[in-house]
Structure formats: structure tokens, C-alpha cells
C-alpha positions as CSV (number, residue, x, y, z in Angstrom):
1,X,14.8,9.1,-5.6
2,X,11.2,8.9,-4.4
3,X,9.5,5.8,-4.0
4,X,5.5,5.5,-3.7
5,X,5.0,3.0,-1.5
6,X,0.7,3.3,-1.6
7,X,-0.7,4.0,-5.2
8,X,-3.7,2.8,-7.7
9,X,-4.1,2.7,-11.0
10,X,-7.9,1.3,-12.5
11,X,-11.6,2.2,-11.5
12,X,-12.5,3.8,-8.4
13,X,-16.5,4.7,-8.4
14,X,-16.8,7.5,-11.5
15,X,-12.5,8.1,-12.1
16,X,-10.7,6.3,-13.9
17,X,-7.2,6.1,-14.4
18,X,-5.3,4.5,-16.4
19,X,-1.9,3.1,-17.1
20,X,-1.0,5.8,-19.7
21,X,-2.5,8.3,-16.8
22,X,-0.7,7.3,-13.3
23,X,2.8,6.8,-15.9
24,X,2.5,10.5,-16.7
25,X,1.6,11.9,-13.2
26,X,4.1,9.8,-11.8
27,X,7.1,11.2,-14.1
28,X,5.5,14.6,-13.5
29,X,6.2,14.7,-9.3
30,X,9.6,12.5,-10.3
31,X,8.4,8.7,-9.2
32,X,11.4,6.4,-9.2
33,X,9.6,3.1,-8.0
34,X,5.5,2.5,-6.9
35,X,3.8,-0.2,-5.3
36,X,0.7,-0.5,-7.0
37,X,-2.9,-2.2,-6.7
38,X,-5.9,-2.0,-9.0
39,X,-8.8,-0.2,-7.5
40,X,-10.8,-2.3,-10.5
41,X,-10.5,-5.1,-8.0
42,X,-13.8,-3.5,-6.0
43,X,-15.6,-4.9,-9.4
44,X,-14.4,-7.7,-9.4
45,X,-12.9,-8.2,-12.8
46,X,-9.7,-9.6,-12.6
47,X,-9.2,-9.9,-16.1
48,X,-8.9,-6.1,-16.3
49,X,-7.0,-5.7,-13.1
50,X,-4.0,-8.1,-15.3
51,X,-4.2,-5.5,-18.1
52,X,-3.8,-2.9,-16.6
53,X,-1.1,-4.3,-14.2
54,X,0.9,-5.5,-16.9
55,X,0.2,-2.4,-18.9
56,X,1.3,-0.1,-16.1
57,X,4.9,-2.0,-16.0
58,X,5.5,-1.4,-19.8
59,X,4.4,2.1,-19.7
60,X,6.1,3.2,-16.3
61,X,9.2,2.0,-17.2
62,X,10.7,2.4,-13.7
63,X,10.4,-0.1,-11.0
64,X,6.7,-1.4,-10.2
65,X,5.8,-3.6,-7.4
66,X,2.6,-4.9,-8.6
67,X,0.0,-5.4,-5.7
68,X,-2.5,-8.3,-5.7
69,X,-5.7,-6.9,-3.8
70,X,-7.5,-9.7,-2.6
71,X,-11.1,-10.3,-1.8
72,X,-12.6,-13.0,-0.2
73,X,-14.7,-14.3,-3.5
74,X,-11.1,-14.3,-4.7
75,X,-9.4,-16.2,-2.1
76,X,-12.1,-18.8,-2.1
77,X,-12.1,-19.1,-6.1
78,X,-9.0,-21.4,-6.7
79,X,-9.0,-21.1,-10.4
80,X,-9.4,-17.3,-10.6
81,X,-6.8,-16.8,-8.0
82,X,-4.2,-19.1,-9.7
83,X,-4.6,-17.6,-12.6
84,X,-3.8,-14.2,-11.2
85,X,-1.2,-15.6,-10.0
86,X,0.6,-17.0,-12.7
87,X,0.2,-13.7,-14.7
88,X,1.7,-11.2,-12.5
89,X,4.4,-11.5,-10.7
90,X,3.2,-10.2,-7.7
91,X,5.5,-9.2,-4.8
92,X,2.4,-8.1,-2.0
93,X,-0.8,-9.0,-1.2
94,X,-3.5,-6.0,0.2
95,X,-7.2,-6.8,1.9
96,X,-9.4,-3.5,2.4
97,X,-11.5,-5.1,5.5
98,X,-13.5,-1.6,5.3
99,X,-15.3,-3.0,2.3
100,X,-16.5,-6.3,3.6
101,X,-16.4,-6.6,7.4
102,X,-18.1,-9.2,8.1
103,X,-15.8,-11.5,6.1
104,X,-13.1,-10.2,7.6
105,X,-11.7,-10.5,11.3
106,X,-8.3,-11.2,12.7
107,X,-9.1,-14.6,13.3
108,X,-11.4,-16.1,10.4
109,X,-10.4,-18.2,7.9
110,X,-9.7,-15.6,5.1
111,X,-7.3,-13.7,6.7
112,X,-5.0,-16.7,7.3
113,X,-5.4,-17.5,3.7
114,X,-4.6,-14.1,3.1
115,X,-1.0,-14.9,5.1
116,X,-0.4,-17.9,3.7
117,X,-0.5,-16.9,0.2
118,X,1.8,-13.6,1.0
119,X,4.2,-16.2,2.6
120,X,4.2,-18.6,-0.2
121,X,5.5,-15.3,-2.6
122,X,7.6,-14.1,0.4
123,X,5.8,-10.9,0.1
124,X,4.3,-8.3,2.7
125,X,0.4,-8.1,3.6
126,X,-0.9,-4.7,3.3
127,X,-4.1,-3.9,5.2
128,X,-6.4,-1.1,5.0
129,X,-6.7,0.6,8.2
130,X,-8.9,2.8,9.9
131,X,-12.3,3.4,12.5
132,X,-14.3,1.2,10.8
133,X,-15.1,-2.7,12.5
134,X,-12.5,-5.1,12.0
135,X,-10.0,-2.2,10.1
136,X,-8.5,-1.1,13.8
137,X,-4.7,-1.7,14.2
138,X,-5.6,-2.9,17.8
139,X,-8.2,-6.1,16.1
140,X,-5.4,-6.6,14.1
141,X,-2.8,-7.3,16.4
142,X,-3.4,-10.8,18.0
143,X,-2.9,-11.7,13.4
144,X,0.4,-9.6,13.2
145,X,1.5,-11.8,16.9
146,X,0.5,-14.8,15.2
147,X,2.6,-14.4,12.3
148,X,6.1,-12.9,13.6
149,X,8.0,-13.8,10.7
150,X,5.3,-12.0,8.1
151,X,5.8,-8.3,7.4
152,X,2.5,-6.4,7.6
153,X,2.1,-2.9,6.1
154,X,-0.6,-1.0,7.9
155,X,-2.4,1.3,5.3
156,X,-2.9,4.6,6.5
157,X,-1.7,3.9,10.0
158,X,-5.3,4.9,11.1
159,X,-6.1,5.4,14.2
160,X,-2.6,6.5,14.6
161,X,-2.0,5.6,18.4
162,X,-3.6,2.5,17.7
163,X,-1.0,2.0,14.8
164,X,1.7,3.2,17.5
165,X,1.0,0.9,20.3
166,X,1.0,-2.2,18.0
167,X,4.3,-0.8,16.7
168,X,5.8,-0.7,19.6
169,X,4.7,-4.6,20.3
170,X,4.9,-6.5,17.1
171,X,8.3,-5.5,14.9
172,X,6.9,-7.1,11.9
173,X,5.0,-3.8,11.3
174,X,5.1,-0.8,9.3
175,X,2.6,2.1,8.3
176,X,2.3,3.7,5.0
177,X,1.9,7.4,5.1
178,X,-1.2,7.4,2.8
179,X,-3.2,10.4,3.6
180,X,-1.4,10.8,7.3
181,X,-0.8,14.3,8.8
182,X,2.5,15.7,8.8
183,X,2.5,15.8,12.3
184,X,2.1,12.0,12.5
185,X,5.1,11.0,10.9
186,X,7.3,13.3,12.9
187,X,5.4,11.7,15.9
188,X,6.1,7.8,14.6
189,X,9.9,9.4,14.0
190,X,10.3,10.7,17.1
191,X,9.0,7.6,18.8
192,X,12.1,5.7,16.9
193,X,10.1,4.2,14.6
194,X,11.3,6.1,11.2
195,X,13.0,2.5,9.7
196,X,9.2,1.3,9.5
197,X,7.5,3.9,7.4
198,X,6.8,4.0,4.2
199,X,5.6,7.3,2.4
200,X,2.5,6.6,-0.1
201,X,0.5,9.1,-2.0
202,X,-3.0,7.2,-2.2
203,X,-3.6,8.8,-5.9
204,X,-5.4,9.1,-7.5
205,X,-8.2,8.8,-4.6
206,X,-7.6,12.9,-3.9
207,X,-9.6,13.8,-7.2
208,X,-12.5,11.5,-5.6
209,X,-12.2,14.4,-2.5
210,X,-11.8,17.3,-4.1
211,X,-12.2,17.0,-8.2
212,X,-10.8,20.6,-8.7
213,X,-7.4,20.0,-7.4
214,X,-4.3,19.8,-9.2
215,X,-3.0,16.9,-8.3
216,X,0.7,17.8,-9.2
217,X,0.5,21.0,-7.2
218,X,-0.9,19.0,-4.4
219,X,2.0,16.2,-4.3
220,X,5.1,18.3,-4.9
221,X,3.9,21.2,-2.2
222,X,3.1,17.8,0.4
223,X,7.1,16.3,-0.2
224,X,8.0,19.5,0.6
225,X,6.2,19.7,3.6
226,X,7.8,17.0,4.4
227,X,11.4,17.9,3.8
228,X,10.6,20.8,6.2
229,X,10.0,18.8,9.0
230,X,11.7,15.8,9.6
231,X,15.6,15.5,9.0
232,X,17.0,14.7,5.0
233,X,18.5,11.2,6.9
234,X,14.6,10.3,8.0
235,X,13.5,11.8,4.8
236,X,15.6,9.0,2.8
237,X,14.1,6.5,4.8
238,X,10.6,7.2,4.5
239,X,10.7,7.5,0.7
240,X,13.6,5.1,-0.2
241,X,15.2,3.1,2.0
242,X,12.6,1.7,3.7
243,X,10.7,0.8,0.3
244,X,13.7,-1.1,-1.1
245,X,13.9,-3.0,2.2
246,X,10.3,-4.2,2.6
247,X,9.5,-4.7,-1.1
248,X,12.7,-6.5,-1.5
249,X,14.0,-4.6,-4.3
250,X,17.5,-5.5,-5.2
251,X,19.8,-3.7,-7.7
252,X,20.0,-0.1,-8.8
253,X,16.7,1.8,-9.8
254,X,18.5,4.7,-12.1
């Protein structure tokens, strides 16, 4: 079983893929359950982020976790985000604070309505994370201490001793492994921290890098990667157990 804990399906600048697309790649590297957001949400157009949503759970056929990605002109339209919501059943809520910064810090208004509405679906709150202002693990902490009873899923775990040392102080978080070095996740296993990671491929953002690459190829040699260093038990977790938990999944997914 392999679960994808970080995936997209949609726009993203001049690639796009579609429902019928990510269902085929996904069978192809042997997918058992994703966690997906809409990369069409950088446009905007929530209409099309439904379809293809909704689309992707008939085609798939395996278990979806649809993620709402919210932006702030969505969190502070009422009528466009009910709507959302009463179309998908959503079971997490993402922000990318990379792509609007200054309408999003740990402390400002959109990032509590950001908690409140993954609360009120008693869902996670992923979050983009990286070098960039208001994206560091370490801005993000006094949110995660606010909150103790909300799970938060850091994106990328980027900076990764940033993402460690708020680890280490707030329980309620976990990283994806989302374009993360190898040697990373045995670090955050080492450390005793392998029940709170969850693997994620980022596809199809990889054809944005490199356009030639076959993206199966690619995948199946980086799974085995990392079978070869970490232990089948950590393994499991990474890519199943740890998924189920957090997303809440109940029941078998054969």
C-alpha cells in the first residue's frame, strides 16, 4: 500500500494535468490513497477546482482525500467559500503563504480563519513551507502553540532544522516528504519522530523542473531509495500508517 500524502491535480503555469492524467500515473507507481489539492486554485477559479476535484474521485477509484487550498480572497468571500464547501467534502485545508506574504503571518486574521474552518471539518491545516517570509516553520510556531488540539502538516518540512525544532516543541505537527532529501527523513527517523511523517510526491510539479523526465521512472527509483534506507517498519509508517491516522481514514482501502 502506498499512500500520497502531497499531490495536485489542475493548472500549474503552462502543465496541465488532469483528472484522467494524475488517475493513470497514479495506477502506474501503484497509489492506494492521495491527498490532493488543485493547483487551478492559483487562478482563482473555483468552479473548475470542484470539477476536477469531483472528477478525480470518480476516475481514481481508490481513496481521495480532497484538499481545499485556500486563499485569502477565498476566506474573505463567504458565498464562494460556502459553496466550496458544500460541494466537496473536504477533509484538509492547505495555505501556500509563499504566494501572498503579506496576507499571511502567524498572527493575522486569515490564518485563524484558516484554523477555524479546518476545526469546524475536523481536518488538518497543511502549510507550505520554506525560506521565503512568513513560510519558515520557526514564524509558524507561536500558530501551531496556539492551537494544540489542531494537527498541522508542514509542506516540505523546509528549512528542515527549523521543521525539527518545532517538532520537537509542538506535537500537533507533522512534515510531508514532498521534494525532501533522503537523508532528511532518516534524520527526522532517527530523531524519533517517524509516527509524524508523511511521504508525498508533489507531482506533477517535477515536469515544471525538468520537462524531460519520466515521471514514472523518477517515482518508483525514489520509493526505492527509500526502502534502502530506513527500516520496512518506518517505511509503513511513512507511506501508510501515518496517512490513515492523520487523514482519518477508517476502513479497509483494498
Amino acid at each position: 500500500m502506498l499512500c500520497d500524502a502531497h499531490i495536485h491535480v489542475g493548472q500549474f503555469y503552462d502543465i496541465y494535468t488532469s483528472p484522467e492524467d494524475l488517475s493513470v500515473f497514479l495506477k502506474e507507481i501503484g497509489v492506494d490513497a492521495i491527498a490532493v489539492s488543485s493547483t487551478t486554485t492559483c487562478e482563482e477559479n473555483y468552479n473548475k477546482v470542484e470539477k476536477e476535484i469531483e472528477s478525480l474521485i470518480k476516475v481514481f477509484g481508490k481513496v481521495t482525500i480532497p484538499i481545499l487550498w485556500v486563499t485569502p480572497a477565498l476566506l474573505n468571500n463567504e458565498t464562494k467559500l460556502i459553496k466550496m464547501l458544500n460541494h466537496v467534502d473536504w477533509k484538509c485545508i492547505k495555505v501556500h503563504p509563499q504566494l501572498c506574504p503579506d496576507e499571511w503571518d502567524a498572527s493575522n486574521c486569515n490564518f485563524k480563519k484558516a484554523v477555524e474552518l479546518s476545526k469546524e471539518l475536523k481536518a488538518p491545516l497543511m502549510i507550505h513551507t520554506g525560506v521565503v517570509r512568513n513560510c519558515h516553520p520557526c514564524q509558524l510556531q507561536p500558530l501551531f502553540s496556539k492551537y494544540p488540539e489542531q494537527s498541522f502538516i508542514m509542506a516540505h518540512g523546509r528549512p528542515i532544522e527549523e521543521a525539527i525544532s518545532v517538532m520537537k516543541e509542538c506535537p500537533n505537527t507533522y512534515v510531508d516528504t514532498a521534494f525532501m532529501p533522503i537523508p532528511y527523513i532518516a534524520k527526522l527517523i532517527k530523531l524519533g519522530l517517524s509516527n509524524r511523517i508523511l511521504w508525498g510526491s508533489d507531482y506533477p510539479i517535477i515536469k515544471f523542473h525538468d520537462p524531460n523526465v519520466n515521471t514514472c521512472l523518477y517515482y518508483n527509483n525514489l520509493i526505492d531509495e527509500l526502502k534502502h534506507h530506513i527500516t520496512h517498519s518506518d517505511y509503513i509508517k511513512i507511506t501508510q500508517t501515518n496517512f490513515l491516522d492523520v487523514f482519518n481514514v477508517i476502513g479497509d482501502l483494498y
